[in-house]
N, C-alpha and C positions, 0 to 999 in steps of 0.2 A: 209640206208647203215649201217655197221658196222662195227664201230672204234673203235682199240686200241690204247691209247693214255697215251701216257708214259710222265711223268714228274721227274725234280729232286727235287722236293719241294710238300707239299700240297699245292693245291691254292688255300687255305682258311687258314685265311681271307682276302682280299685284301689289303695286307699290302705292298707288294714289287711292280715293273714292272713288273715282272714274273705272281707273283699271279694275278692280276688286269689282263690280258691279258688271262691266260690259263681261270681264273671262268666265263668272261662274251664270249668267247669262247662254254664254257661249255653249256652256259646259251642259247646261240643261236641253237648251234648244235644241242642239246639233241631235240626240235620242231619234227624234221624230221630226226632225228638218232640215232640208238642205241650204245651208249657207255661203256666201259670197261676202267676202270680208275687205272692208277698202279704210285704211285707215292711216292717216297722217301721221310722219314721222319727222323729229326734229336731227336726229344724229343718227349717221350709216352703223353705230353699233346696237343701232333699234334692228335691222336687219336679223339679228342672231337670235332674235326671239322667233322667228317664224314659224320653227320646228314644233316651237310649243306650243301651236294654235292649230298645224296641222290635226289633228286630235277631231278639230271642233269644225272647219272650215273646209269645203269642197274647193272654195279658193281663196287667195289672198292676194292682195293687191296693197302695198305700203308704199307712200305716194309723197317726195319730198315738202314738208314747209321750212318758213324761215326758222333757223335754228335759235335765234337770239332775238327775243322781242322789240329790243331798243337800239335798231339798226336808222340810219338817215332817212333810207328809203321808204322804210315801212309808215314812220312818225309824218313824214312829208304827206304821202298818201293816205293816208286818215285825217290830216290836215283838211287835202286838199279834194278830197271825195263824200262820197253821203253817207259811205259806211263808217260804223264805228272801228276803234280801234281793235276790239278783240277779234274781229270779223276779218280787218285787215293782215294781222298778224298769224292767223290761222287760215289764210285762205291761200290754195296748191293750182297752181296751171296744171300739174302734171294729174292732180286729181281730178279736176275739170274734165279733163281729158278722157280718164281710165272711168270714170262714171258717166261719159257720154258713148262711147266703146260699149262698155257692156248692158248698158241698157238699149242697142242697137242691138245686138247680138244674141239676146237672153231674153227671155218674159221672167219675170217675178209676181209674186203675188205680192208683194207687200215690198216697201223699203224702209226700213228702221234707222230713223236719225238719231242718233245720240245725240243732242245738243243742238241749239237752234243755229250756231256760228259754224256748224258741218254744211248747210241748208244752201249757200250759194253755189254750192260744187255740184247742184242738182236741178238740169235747164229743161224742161219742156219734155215734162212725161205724162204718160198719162196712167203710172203705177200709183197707186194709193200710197200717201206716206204718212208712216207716223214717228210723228216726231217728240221725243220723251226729252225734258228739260229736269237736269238733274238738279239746278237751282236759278231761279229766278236773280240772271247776272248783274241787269240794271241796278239792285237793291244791293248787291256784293260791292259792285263797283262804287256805287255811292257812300258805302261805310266808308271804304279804302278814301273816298276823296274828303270825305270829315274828318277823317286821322290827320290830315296834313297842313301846316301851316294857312291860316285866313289870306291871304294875299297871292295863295297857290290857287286853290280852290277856284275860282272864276274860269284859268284855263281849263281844266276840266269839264265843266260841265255844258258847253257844249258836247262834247262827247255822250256823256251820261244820255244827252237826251236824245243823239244817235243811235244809240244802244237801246233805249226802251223803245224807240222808234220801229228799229231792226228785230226785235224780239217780236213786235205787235207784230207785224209785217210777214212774219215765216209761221207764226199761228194762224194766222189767214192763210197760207200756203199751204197747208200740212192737212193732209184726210183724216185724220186726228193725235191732239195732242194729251201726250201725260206726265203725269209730273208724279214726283215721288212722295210728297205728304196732300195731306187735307189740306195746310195752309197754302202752298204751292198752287193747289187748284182755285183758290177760291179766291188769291193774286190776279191769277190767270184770267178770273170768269171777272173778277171789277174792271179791268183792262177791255176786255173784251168778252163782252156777256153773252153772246151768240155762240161761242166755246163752250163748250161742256166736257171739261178733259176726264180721264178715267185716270186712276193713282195706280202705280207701278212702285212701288215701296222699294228701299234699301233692304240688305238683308245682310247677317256673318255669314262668314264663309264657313265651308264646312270645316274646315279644320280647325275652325275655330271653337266648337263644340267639344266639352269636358263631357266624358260620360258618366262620372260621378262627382258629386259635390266633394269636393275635400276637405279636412277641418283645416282654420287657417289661424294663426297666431294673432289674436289681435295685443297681445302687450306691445311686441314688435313688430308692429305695419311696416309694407313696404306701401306707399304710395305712389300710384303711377298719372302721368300723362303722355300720350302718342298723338302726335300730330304731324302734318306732313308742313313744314316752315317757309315754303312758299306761300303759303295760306296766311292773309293777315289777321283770318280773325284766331288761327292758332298761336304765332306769336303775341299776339294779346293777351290771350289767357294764359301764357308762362309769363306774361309781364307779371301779371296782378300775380298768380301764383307765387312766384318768387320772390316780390318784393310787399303784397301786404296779407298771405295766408301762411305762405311754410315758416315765417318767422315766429309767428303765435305757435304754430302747431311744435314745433321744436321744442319753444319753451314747457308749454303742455305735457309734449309725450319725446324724452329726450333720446328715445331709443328710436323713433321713428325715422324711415329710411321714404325720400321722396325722389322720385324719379323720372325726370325729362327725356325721354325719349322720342327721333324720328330724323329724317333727311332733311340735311342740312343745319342741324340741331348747330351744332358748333359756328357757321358759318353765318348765318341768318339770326341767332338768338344774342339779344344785350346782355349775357352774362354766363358764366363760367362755372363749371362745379365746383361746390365747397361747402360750407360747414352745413348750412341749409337745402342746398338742392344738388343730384348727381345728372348731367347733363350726358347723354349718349348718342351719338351720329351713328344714324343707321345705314348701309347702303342701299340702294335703292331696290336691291331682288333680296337683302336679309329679311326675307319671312320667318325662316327659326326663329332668330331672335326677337322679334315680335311676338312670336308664338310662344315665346317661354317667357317673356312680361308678362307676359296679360297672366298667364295660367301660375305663374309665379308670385305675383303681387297679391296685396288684400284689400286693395282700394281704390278704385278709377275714379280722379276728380276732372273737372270737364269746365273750367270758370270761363265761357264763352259767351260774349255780347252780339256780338257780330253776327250779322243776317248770312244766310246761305248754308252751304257743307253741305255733305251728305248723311252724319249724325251714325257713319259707321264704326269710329270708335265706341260709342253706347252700344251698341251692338255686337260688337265682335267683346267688350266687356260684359254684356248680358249672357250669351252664348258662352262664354271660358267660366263664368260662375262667379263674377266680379261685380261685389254695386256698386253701383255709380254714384256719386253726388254731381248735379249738374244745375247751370244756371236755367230757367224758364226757356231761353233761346237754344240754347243748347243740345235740348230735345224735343225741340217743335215740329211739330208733324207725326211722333211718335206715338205711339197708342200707350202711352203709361201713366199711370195717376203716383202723383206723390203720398210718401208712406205707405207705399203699396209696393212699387216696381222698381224706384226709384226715391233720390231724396235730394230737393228742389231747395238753393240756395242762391239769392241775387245780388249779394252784396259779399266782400271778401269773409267782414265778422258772419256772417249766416253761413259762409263756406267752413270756417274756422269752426263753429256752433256745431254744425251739421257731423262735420267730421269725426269732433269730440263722442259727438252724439251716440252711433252709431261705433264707432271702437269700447265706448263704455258699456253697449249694450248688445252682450251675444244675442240675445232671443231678436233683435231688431234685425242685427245683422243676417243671421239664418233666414230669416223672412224673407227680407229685401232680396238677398241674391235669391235664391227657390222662385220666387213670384217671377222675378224677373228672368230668370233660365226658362220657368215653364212657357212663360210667355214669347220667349224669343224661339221656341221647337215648335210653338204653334201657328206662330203668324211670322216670323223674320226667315226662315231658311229660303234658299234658291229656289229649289226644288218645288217648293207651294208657290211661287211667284213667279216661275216660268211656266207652269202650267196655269195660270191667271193669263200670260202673257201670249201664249198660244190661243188664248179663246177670244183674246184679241184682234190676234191676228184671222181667225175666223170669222170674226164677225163684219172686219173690214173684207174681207176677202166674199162674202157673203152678200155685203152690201153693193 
């Protein structure tokens, strides 16, 4: 078949949820289909990535947005029009352009939107689109405006409600829509009940997969967190992490080694390594080094409130042999049952409880990760989920 598959980012290198999701996407697809790839870039050193999509993409097309979200112009213009802000800030003339170009020039069978905010760069076709929402932004945006002082809060939300406005709006536009969990879809279908989206899950990457379980020391844990610190609901949970779980757990287990890691770690986060927490800035293409956390560490904690993500770190923790203790939000939409796959903690003392729990208890700990390994080789990899995504695409292509 042939797809056009529109992005708001390059997915390379697999630095965000996004990237990690659209490249090993790519990675599957490209076997048994041919690709056309148009994907918005903030900085000409996005360009350098190109090479490494040739692989996957018959073409590429990288299409300038604004670079810095909090420009006069952009603020003005979301102001002063119907779209929201995120739409405004992510939206390319030059994209406009190159996806009105090659849909004059090419038939596709299908156009894949990643993200409903890609949706305006696509005027008057009559290609079936489906359009896959990796989280339901209105609800993202809305956390972010509850974080912030009461007397801020009012400017905002006019926007908010541009934003769910603009989401409902391109779900109607779309030949159909998917979204990556159960609760995603069933957001979807209360908004709009004529929708009947199909679920496209998150999945690790391959290299994310340990092919044997290792023993790992629980006298001396290392505890990890990965998260990318643009993300508010990430610095969140290093909030609470640092100031009301690693204090307890230190005094508990004095050997215990905790560990913040991700981009812009140093930059974006309220606090500094030291006696309780080791803080590490990642660069944005350092995948080794993620890759030897996760497979090096003995404990992935995840204390997240906040609505959205893509819940790839439980994941790429599942798949290296890592269990998780995670808040209820934090793995919504995932197929795991507590004390099964996982170990479900809401409050910091239940995170503190949880962690003790599970380091006192090897036979717990063997469970936990095994259940949750076997579990992520059978329903999480790419590979089972692009070939879902192809019979997708068949069935639009059918209909």
């Amino acid at each position: 078949m042939k797809i056009l598959m529109l992005t708001p980012y390059v997915p390379y290198p697999p630095a965000s949820g996004g990237q990690i999701r659209t490249l090993n996407l790519l990675k599957y697809l490209s076997k048994n289909n041919e690709i056309t790839l148009i994907s918005l870039y903030k900085n000409d050193k996005d360009k350098q990535y190109i090479p490494a999509l040739k692989n996957y993409c018959k073409h590429i097309i990288l299409c300038k947005r604004p670079e810095k979200p909090w420009q006069v112009r952009t603020i003005w213009k979301a102001l002063t029009s119907s779209d929201p802000f995120l739409i405004v800030r992510n939206y390319s003339n030059e994209a406009k352009k190159a996806v009105d170009t090659v849909l004059k020039n090419e038939i596709f069978d299908v156009i894949h939107a990643e993200t409903f905010y890609i949706m305006p760069h696509i005027k008057n076709t009559t290609t079936p689109i489906f359009l896959v929402e990796q989280t339901i932004e209105y609800k993202v945006y809305q956390h972010f405006v509850n974080s912030l002082p009461f007397f801020l809060r009012p400017l905002f939300m006019m926007d908010i409600m541009k934003l769910k406005r603009a989401e409902r709006y391109y779900w109607k536009k779309a030949f159909l829509v998917g979204g990556v969990s159960e609760a995603d879809r069933k957001e979807i279908q209360s908004l709009e009940p004529t929708i009947n989206p199909v679920i496209i899950p998150n999945c690790a990457g391959d290299e994310m997969f340990v092919n044997t379980l290792t023993p790992k020391n629980l006298k001396k844990p290392t505890i990890l967190f990965i998260g990318n610190f643009d993300w508010l609901q990430n610095t969140e949970a290093v909030t609470i992490l640092a100031e009301k779980i690693a204090p307890i757990i230190h005094k508990r287990i004095p050997e215990a080694r905790i560990l913040v890691a991700g981009q812009n770690a140093h930059k974006k986060l309220p606090l500094k390594s030291g006696d309780n927490i080791e803080v590490i800035s990642l660069a944005q293409d350092d995948s080794d080094t993620v890759l030897r956390l996760y497979k090096t560490s003995t404990l992935f904690i995840a204390p997240i409130f906040g609505p959205g993500g893509t819940r790839l770190k439980i994941l790429a923790a599942m798949a290296s042999g890592l269990p998780a203790i995670s808040s209820q939000t934090g793995v919504e939409g995932l197929n795991l049952e507590n004390n099964k796959h996982v170990l479900i903690a809401n409050t910091p003392d239940e995170f503190v409880e949880q962690t003790l729990r599970i380091l006192g208890d090897e036979n717990l700990y063997e469970s936990i990760r095994k259940r949750s390994y076997d579990l992520a080789v059978k329903e999480y990899s790419w590979k089972y989920i692009a070939n879902k995504l192809e019979i997708v695409y068949k069935q639009i292509k059918k209909s």
